[in-house]
Residue frames as a rotation matrix with the C-alpha (Angstrom) as fourth column:
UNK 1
-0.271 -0.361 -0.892 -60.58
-0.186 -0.890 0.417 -96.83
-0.944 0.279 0.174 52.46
UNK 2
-0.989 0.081 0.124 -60.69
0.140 0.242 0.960 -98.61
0.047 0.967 -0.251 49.26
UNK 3
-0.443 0.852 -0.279 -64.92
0.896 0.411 -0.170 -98.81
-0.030 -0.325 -0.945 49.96
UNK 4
0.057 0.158 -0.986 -65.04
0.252 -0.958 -0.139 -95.26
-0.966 -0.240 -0.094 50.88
UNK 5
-0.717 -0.349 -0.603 -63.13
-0.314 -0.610 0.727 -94.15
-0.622 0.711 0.328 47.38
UNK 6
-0.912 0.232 0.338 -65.59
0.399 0.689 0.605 -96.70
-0.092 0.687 -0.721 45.22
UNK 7
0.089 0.926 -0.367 -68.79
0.912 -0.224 -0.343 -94.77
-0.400 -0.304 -0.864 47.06
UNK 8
-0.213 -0.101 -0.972 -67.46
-0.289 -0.944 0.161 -91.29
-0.933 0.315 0.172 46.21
UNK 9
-0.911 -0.408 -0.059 -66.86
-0.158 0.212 0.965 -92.60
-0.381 0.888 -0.257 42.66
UNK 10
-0.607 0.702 0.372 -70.34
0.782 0.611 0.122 -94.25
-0.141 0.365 -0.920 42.51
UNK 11
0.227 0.721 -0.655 -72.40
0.763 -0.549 -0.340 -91.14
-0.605 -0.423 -0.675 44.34
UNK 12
-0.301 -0.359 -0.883 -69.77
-0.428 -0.777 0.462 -87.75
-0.852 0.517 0.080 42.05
UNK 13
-0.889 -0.458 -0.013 -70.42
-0.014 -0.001 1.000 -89.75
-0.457 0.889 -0.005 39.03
UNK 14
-0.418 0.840 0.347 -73.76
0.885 0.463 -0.055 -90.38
-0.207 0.284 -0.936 39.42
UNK 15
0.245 0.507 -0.826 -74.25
0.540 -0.779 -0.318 -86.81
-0.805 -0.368 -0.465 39.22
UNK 16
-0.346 -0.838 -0.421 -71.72
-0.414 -0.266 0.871 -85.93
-0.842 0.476 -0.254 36.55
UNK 17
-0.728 0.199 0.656 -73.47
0.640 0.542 0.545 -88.54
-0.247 0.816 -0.522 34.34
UNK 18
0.442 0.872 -0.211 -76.53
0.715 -0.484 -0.504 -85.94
-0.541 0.072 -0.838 34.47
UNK 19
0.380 -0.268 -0.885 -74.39
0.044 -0.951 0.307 -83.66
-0.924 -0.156 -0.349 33.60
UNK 20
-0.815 -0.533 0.229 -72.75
-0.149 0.574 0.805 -85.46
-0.561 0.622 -0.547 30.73
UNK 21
-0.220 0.807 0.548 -76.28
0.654 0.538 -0.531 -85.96
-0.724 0.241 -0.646 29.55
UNK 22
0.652 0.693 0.307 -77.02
0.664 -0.326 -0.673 -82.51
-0.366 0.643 -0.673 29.01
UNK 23
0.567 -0.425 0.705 -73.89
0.733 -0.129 -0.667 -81.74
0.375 0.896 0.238 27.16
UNK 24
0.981 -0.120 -0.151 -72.23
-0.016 -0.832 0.555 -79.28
-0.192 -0.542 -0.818 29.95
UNK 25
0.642 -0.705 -0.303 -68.56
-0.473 -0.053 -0.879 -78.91
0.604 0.707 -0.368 29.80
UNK 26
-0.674 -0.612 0.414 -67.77
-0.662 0.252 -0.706 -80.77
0.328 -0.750 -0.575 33.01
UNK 27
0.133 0.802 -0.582 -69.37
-0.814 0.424 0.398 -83.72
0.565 0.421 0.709 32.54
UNK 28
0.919 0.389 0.069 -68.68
-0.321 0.634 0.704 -87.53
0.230 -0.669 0.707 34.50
UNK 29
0.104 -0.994 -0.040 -65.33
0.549 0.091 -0.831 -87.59
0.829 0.065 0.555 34.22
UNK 30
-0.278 -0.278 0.919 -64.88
-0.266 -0.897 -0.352 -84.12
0.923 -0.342 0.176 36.32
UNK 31
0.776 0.433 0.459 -67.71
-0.528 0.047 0.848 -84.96
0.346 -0.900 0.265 38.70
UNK 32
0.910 -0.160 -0.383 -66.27
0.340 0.815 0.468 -88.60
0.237 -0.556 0.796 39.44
UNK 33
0.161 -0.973 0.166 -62.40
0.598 -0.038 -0.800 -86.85
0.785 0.229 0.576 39.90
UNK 34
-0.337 -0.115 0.934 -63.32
-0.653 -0.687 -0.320 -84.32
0.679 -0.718 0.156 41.72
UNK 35
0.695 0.627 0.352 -65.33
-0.599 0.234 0.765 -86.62
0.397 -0.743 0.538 44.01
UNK 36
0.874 -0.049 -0.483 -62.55
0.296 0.843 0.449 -89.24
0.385 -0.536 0.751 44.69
UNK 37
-0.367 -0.869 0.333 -59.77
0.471 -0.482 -0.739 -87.02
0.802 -0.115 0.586 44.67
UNK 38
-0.038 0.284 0.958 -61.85
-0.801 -0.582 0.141 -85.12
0.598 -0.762 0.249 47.38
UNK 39
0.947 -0.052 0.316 -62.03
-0.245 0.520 0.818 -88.31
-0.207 -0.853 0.480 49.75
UNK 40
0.493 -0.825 -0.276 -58.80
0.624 0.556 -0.548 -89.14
0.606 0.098 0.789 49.04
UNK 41
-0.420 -0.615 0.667 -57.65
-0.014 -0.731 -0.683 -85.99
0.907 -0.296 0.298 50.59
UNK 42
0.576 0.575 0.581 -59.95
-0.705 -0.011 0.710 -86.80
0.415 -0.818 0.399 53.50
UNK 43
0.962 -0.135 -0.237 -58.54
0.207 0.927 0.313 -89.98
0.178 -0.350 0.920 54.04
UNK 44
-0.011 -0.999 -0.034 -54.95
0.651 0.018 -0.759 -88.74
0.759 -0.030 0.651 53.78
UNK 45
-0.013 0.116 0.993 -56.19
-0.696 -0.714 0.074 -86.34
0.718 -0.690 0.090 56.67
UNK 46
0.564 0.671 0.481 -57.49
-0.745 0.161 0.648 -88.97
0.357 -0.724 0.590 58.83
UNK 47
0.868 -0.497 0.026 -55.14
0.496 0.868 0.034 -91.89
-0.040 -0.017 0.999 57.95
UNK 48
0.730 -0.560 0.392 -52.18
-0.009 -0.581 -0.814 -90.26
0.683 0.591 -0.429 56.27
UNK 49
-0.049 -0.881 0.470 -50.10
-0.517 -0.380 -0.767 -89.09
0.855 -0.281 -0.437 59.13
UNK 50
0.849 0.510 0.136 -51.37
-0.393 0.437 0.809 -91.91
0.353 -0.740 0.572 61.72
UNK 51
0.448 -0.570 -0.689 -47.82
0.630 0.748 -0.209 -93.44
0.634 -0.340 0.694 61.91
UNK 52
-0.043 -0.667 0.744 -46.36
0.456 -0.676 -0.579 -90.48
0.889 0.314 0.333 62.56
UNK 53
0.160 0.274 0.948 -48.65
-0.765 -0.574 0.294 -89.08
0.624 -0.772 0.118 65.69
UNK 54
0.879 0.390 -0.276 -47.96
-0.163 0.788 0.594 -92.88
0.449 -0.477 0.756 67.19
UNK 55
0.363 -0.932 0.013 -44.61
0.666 0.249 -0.703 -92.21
0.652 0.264 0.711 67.47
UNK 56
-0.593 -0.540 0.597 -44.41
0.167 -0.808 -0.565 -88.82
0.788 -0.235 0.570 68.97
UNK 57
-0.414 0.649 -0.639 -45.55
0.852 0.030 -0.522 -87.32
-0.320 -0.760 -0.566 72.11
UNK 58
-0.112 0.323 -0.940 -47.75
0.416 -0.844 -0.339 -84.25
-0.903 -0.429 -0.040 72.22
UNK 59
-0.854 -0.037 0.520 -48.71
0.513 -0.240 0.825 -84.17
0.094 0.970 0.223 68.38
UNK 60
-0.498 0.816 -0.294 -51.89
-0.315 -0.486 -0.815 -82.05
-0.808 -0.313 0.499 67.90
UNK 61
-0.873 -0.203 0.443 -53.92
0.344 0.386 0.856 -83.55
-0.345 0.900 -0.267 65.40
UNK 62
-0.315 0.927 -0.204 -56.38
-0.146 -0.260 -0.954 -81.85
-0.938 -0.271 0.218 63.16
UNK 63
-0.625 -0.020 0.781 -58.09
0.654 0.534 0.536 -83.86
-0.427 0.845 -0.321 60.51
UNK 64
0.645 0.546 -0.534 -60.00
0.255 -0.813 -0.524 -80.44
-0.720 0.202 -0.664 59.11
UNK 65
0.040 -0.517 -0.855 -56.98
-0.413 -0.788 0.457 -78.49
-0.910 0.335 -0.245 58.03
UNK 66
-0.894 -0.278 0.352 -56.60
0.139 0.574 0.807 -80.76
-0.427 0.770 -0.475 54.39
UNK 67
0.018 0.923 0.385 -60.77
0.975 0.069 -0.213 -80.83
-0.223 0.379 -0.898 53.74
UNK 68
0.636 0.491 -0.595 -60.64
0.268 -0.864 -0.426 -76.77
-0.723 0.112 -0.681 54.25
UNK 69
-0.387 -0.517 -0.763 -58.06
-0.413 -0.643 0.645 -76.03
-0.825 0.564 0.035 51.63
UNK 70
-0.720 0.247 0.649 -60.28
0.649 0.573 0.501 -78.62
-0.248 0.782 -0.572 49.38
UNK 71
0.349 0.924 -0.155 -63.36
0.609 -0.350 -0.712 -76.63
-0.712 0.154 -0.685 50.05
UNK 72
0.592 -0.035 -0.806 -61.67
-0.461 -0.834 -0.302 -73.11
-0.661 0.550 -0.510 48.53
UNK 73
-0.608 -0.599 -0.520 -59.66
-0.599 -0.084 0.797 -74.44
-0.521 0.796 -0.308 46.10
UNK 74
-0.242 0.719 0.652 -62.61
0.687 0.601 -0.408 -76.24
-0.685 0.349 -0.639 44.46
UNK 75
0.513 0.517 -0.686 -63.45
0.298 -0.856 -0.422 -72.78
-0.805 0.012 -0.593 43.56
UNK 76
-0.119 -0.602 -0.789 -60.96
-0.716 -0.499 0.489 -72.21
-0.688 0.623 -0.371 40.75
UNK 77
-0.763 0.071 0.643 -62.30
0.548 0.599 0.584 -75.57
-0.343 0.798 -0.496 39.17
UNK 78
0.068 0.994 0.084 -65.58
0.834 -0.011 -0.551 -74.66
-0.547 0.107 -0.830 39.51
UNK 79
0.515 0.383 -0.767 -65.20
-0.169 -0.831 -0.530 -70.70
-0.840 0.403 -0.363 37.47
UNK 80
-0.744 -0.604 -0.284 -63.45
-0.265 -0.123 0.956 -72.47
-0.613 0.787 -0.069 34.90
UNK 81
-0.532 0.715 0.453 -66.98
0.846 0.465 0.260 -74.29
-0.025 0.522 -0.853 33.70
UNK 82
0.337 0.941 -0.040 -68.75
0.639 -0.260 -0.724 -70.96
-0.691 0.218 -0.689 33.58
UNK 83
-0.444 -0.103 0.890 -68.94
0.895 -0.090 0.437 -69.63
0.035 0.991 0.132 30.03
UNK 84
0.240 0.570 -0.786 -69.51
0.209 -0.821 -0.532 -66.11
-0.948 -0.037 -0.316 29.01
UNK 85
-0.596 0.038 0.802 -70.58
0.800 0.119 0.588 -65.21
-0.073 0.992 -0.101 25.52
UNK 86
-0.157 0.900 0.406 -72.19
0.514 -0.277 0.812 -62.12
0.843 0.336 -0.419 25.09
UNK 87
-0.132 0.609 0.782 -74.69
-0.699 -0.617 0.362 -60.87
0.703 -0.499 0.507 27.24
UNK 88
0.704 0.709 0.044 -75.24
-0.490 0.439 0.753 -64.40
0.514 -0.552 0.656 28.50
UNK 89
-0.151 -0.781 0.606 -73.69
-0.949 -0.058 -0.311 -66.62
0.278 -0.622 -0.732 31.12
UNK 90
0.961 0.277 0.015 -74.31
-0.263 0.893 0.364 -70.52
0.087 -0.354 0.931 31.96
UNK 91
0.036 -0.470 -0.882 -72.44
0.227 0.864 -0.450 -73.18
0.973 -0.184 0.138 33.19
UNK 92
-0.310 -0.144 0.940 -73.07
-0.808 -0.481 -0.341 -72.03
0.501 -0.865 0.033 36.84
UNK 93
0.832 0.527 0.172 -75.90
-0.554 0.782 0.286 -74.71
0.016 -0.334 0.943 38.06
UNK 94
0.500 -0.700 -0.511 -72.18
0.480 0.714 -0.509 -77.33
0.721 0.009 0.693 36.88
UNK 95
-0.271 -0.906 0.325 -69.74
-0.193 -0.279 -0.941 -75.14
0.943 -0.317 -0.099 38.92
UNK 96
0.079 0.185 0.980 -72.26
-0.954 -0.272 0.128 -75.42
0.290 -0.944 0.155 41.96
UNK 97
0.768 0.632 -0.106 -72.41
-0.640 0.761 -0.100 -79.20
0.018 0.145 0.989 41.20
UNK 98
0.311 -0.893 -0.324 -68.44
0.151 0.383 -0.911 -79.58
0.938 0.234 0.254 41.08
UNK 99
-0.585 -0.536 0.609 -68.65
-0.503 -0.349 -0.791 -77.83
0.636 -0.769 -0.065 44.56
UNK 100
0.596 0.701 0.393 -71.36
-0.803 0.508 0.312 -80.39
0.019 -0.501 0.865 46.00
UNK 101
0.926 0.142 -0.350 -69.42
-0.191 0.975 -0.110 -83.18
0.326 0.169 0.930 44.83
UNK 102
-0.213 -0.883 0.418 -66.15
-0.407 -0.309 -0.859 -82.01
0.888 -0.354 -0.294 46.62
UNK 103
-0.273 -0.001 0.962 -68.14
-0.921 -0.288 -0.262 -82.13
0.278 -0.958 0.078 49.70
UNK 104
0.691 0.674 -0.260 -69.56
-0.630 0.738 0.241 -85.74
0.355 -0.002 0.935 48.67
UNK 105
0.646 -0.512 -0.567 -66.41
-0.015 0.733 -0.680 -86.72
0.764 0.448 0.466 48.39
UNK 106
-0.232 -0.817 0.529 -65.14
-0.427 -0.403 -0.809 -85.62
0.874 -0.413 -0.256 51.39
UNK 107
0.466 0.825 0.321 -68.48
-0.885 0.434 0.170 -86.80
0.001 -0.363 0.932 53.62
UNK 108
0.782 -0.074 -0.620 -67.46
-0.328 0.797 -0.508 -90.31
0.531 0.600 0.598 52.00
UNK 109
0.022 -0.969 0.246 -63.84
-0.402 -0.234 -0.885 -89.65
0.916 -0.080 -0.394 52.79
UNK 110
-0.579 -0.136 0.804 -64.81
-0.812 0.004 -0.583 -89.44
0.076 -0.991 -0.113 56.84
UNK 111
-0.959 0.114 -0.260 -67.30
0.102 0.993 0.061 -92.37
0.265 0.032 -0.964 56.47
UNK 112
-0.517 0.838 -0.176 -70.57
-0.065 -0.244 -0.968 -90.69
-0.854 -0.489 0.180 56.41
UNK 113
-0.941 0.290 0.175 -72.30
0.242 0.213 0.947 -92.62
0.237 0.933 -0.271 53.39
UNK 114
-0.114 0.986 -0.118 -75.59
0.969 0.084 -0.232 -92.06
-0.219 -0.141 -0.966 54.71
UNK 115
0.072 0.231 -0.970 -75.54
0.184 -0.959 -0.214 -88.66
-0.980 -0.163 -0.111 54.59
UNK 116
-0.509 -0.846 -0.158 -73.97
-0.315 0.012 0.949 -88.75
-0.801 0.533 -0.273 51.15
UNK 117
-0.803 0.330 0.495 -76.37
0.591 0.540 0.599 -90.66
-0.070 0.774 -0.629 49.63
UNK 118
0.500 0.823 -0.269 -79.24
0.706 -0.568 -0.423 -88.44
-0.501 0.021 -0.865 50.71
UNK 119
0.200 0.152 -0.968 -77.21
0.189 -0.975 -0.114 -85.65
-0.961 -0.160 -0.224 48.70
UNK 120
-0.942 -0.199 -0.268 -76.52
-0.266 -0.039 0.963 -87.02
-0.203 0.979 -0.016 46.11
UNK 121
-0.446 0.798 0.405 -80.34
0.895 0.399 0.200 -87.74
-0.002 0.452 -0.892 45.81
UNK 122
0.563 0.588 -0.581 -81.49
0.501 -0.802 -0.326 -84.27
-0.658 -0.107 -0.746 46.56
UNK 123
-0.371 -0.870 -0.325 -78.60
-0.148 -0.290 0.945 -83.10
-0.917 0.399 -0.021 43.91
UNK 124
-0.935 0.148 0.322 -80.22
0.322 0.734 0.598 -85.26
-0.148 0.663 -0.734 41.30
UNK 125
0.166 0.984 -0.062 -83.53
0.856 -0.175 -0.486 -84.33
-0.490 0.028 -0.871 42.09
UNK 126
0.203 0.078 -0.976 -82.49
0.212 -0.977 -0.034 -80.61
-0.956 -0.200 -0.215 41.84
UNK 127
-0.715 -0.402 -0.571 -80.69
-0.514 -0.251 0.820 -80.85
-0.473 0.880 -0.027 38.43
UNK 128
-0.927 0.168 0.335 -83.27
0.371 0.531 0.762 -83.15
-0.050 0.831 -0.555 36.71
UNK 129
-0.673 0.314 0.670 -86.34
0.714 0.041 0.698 -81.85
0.191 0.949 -0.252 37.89
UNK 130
0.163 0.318 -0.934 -86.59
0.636 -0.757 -0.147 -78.62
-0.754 -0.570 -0.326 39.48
UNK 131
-0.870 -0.491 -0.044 -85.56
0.237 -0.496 0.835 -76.63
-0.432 0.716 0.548 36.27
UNK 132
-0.315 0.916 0.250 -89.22
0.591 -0.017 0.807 -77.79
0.743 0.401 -0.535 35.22
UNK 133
0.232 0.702 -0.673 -90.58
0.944 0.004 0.330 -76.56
0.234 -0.712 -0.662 38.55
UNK 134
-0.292 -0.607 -0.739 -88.55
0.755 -0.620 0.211 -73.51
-0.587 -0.497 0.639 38.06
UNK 135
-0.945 0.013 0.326 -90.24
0.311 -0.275 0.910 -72.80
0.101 0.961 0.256 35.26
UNK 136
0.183 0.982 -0.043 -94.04
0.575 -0.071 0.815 -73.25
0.797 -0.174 -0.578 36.34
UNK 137
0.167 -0.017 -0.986 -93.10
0.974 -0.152 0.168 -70.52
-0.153 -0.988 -0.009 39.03
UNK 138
-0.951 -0.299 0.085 -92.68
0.310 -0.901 0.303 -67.66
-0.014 0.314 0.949 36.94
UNK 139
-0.863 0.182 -0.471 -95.05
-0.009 -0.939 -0.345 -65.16
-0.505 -0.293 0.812 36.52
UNK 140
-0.229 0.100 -0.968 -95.25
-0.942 -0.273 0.195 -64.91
-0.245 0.957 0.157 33.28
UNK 141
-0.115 -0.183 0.976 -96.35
-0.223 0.963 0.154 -67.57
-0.968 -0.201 -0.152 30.90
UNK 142
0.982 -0.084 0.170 -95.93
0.148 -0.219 -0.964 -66.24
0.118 0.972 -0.202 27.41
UNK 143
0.192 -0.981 0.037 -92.65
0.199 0.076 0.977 -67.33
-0.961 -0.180 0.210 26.32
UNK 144
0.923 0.383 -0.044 -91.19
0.097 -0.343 -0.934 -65.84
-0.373 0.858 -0.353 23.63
UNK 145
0.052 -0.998 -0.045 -87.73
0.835 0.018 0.550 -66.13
-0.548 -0.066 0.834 21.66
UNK 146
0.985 0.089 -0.148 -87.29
-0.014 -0.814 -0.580 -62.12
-0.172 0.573 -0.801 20.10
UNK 147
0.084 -0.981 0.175 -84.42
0.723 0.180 0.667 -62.06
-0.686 0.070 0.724 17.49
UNK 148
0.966 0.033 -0.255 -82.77
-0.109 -0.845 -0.523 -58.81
-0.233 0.534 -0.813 16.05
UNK 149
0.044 -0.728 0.684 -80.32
0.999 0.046 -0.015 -58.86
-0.020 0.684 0.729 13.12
UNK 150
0.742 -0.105 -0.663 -78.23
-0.066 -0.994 0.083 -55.51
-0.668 -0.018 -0.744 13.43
UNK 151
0.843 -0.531 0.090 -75.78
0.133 0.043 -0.990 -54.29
0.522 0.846 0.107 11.27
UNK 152
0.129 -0.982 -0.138 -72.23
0.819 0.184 -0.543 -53.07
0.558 -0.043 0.828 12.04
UNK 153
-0.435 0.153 0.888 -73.01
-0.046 -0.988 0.148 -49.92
0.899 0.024 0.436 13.39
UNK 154
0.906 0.422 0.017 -74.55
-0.117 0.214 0.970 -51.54
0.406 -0.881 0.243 16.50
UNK 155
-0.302 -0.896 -0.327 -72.04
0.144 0.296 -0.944 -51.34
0.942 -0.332 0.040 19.46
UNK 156
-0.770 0.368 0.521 -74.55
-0.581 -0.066 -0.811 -51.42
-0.264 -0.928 0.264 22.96
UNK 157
-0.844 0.383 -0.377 -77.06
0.327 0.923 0.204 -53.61
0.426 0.049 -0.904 24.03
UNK 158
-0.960 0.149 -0.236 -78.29
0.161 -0.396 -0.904 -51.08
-0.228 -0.906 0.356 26.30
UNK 159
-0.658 0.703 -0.269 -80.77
-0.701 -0.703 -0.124 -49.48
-0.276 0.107 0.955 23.93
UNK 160
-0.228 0.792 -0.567 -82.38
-0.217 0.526 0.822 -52.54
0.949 0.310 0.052 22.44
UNK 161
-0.814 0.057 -0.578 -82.45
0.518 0.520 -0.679 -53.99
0.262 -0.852 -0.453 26.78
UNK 162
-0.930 0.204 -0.305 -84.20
-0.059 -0.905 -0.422 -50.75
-0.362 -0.375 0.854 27.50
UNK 163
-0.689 0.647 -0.328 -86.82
-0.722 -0.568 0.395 -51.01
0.069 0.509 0.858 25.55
UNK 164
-0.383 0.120 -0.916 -87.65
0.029 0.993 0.118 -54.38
0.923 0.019 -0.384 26.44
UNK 165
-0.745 -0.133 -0.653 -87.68
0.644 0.110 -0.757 -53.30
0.173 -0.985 0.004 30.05
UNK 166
-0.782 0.614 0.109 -89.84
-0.621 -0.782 -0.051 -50.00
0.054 -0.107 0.993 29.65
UNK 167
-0.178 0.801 -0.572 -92.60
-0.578 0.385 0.720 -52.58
0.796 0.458 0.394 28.36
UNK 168
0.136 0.111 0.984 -92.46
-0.965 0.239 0.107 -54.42
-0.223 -0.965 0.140 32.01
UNK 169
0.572 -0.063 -0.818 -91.15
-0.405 0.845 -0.348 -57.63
0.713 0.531 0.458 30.11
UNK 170
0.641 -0.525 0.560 -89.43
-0.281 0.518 0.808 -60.36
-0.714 -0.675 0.184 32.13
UNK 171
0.464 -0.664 -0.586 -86.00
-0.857 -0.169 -0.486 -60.87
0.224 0.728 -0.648 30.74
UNK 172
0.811 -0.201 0.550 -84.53
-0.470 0.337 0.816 -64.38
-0.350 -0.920 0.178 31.09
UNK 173
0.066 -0.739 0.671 -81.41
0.766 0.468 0.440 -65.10
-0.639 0.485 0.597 28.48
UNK 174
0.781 -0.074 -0.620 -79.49
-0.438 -0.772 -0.460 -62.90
-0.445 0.631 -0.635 26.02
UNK 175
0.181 -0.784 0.594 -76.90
0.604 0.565 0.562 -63.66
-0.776 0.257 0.576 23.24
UNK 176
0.563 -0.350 -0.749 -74.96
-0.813 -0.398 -0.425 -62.12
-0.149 0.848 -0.508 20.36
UNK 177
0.119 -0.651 0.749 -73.61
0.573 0.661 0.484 -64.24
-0.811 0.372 0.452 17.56
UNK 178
-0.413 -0.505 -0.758 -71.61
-0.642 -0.429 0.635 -62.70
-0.646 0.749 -0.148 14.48
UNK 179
0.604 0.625 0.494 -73.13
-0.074 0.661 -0.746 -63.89
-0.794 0.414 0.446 11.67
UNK 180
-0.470 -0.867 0.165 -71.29
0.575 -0.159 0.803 -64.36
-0.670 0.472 0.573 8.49
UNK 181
-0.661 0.184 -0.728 -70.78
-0.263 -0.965 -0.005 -61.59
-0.703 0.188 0.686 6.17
UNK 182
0.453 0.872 0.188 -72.98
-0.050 0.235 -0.971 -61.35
-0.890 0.430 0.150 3.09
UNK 183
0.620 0.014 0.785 -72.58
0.777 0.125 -0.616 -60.96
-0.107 0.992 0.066 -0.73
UNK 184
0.775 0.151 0.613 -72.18
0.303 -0.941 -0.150 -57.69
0.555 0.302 -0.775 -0.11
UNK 185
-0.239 -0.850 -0.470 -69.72
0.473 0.321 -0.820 -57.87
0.848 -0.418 0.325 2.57
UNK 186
0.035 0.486 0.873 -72.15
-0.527 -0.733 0.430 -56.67
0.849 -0.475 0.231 5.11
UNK 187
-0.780 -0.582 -0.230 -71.28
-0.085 0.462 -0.883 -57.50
0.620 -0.669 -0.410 8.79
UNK 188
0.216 0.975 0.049 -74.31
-0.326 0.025 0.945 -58.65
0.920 -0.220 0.323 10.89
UNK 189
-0.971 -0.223 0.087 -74.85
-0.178 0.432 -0.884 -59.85
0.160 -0.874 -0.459 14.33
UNK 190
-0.167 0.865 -0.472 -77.80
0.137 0.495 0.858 -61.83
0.977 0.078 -0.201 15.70
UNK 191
-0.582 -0.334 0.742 -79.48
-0.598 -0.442 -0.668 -60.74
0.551 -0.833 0.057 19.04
UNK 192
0.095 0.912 -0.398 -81.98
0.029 0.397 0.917 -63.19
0.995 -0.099 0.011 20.58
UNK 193
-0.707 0.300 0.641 -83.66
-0.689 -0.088 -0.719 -62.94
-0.160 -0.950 0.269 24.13
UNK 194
-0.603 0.633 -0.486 -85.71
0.655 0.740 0.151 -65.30
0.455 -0.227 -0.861 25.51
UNK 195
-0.539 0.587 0.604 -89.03
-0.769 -0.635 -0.069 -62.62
0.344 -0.502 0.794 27.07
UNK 196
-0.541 0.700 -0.465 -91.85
0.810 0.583 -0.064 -63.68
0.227 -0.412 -0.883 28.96
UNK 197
-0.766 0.450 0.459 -95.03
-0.468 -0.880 0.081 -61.54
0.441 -0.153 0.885 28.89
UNK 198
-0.578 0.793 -0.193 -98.21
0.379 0.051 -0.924 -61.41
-0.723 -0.607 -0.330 31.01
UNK 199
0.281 0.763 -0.582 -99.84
-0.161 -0.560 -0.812 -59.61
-0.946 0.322 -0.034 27.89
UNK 200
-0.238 -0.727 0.644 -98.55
0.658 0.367 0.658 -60.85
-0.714 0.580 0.391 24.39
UNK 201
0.720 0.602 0.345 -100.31
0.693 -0.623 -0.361 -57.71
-0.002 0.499 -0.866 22.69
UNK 202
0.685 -0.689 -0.237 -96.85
-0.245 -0.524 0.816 -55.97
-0.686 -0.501 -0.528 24.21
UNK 203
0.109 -0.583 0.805 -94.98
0.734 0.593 0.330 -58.24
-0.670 0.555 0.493 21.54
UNK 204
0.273 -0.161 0.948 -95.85
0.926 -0.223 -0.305 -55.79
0.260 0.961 0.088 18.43
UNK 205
0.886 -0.347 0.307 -95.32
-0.415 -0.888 0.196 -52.05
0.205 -0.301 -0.931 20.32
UNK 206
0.284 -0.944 -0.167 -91.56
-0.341 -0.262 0.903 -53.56
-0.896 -0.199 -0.397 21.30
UNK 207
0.237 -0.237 0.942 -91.07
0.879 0.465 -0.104 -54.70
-0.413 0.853 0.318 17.68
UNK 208
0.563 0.237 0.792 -91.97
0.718 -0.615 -0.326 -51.67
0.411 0.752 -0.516 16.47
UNK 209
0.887 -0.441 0.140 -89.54
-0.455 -0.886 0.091 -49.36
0.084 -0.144 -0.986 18.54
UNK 210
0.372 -0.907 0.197 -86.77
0.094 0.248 0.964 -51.85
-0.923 -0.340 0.178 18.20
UNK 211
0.275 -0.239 0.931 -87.13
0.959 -0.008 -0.285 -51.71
0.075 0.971 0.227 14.19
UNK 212
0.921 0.325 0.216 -87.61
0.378 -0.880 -0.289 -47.91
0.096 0.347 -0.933 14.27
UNK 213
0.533 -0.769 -0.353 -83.39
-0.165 -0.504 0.848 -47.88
-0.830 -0.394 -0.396 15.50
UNK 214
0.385 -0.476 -0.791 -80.77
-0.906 -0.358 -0.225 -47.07
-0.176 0.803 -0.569 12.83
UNK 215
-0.754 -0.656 -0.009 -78.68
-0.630 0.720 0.290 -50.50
-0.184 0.224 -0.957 13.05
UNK 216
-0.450 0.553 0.702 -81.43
-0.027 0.777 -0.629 -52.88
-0.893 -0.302 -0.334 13.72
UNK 217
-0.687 0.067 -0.724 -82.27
-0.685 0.273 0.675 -54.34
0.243 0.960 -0.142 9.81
UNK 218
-0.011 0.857 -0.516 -84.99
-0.319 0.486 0.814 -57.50
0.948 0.173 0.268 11.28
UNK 219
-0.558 0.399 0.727 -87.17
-0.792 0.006 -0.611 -58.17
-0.248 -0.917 0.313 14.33
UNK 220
-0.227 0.723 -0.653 -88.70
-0.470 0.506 0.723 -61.35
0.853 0.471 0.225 14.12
């Protein structure tokens, strides 16, 4: 047992440290917790009640029922790491990564390190460098970061999205940040999208109908 918990620990953190690298909010700590706490609950399945069925006659034993309330209740760690701001959303890619390492830790738990280790190497692979390879699969390959400074009077996203879309742009990130006020005491907000065009000649015709709206003060 003690072997089992040290592998979980070694295989959740080793993942978690990635994570911890790039500054997520459920970094090596989380992983490695969630991972030994997840074999631990394995083991208390398998071991746990062993005096107990030796004793009695006709116990049914099923060393499942403990792993399946880990699986779903993972789920309520995992939607606390995902962050909405805005338009935009991240911290998914960690929540799927807190549910992998549940299951490492469970794997582990029953004494299937082989298997384990091969996921926590395809895990690794997936988070360090498939993001590149996710990248060289788009379409597109003009990247572009388009920020508009609106005023107070802006309350939808729709119309600036729209116009982005008419132009057949790939959309892949939005945000809004409040800027602070001015001299004047003018309230701003900052929009920025990440685009990708197939034509970058498209770049100055959506400038030019996102300036032409009443709130929208700079397009750069």
């Amino acid at each position: 047992m003690t072997y089992r918990i040290f592998i979980a620990a070694l295989l959740c953190g080793g993942i978690g440290l990635e994570r911890e690298i790039k500054k997520h909010p459920a970094g090596f700590r989380t992983h490695l917790l969630v991972g030994v706490g997840s074999c631990l609950m394995m083991l208390l399945s398998l071991y746990g009640f062993q005096d107990y069925i030796d004793s009695q006659n006709n116990i049914r034993f099923d060393p499942g029922r403990i792993p399946a309330y880990v699986i779903s209740g993972i789920g309520f760690l995992g939607t606390g790491t995902i962050l909405v701001k805005g338009a935009t959303v991240s911290g998914l890619t960690t929540a799927a990564s807190i549910w992998v390492v549940a299951g490492i830790g469970l794997i582990v738990g029953v004494g299937m390190i082989a298997p384990a280790v091969l996921t926590t190497i395809v895990v690794l692979l997936s988070l360090i460098f498939f993001k590149k390879f996710e990248r060289k699969l788009r379409l597109t390959n003009e990247e572009y970061i388009l920020t508009v400074i609106v005023d107070k009077k802006f309350n939808q996203l729709n119309e600036i999205l729209k116009i982005v879309e008419e132009e057949g742009v790939s959309l892949r990130d939005v945000s809004i940040e409040d800027l602070p006020a001015s001299e004047n005491g003018i309230v701003q907000k900052k929009v920025t999208m990440e685009v990708y065009f197939d034509d970058s000649s498209i770049l100055a015709a959506i400038q030019s109908k996102i300036s032409s709206l009443d709130y929208v003060q700079k397009v750069s």
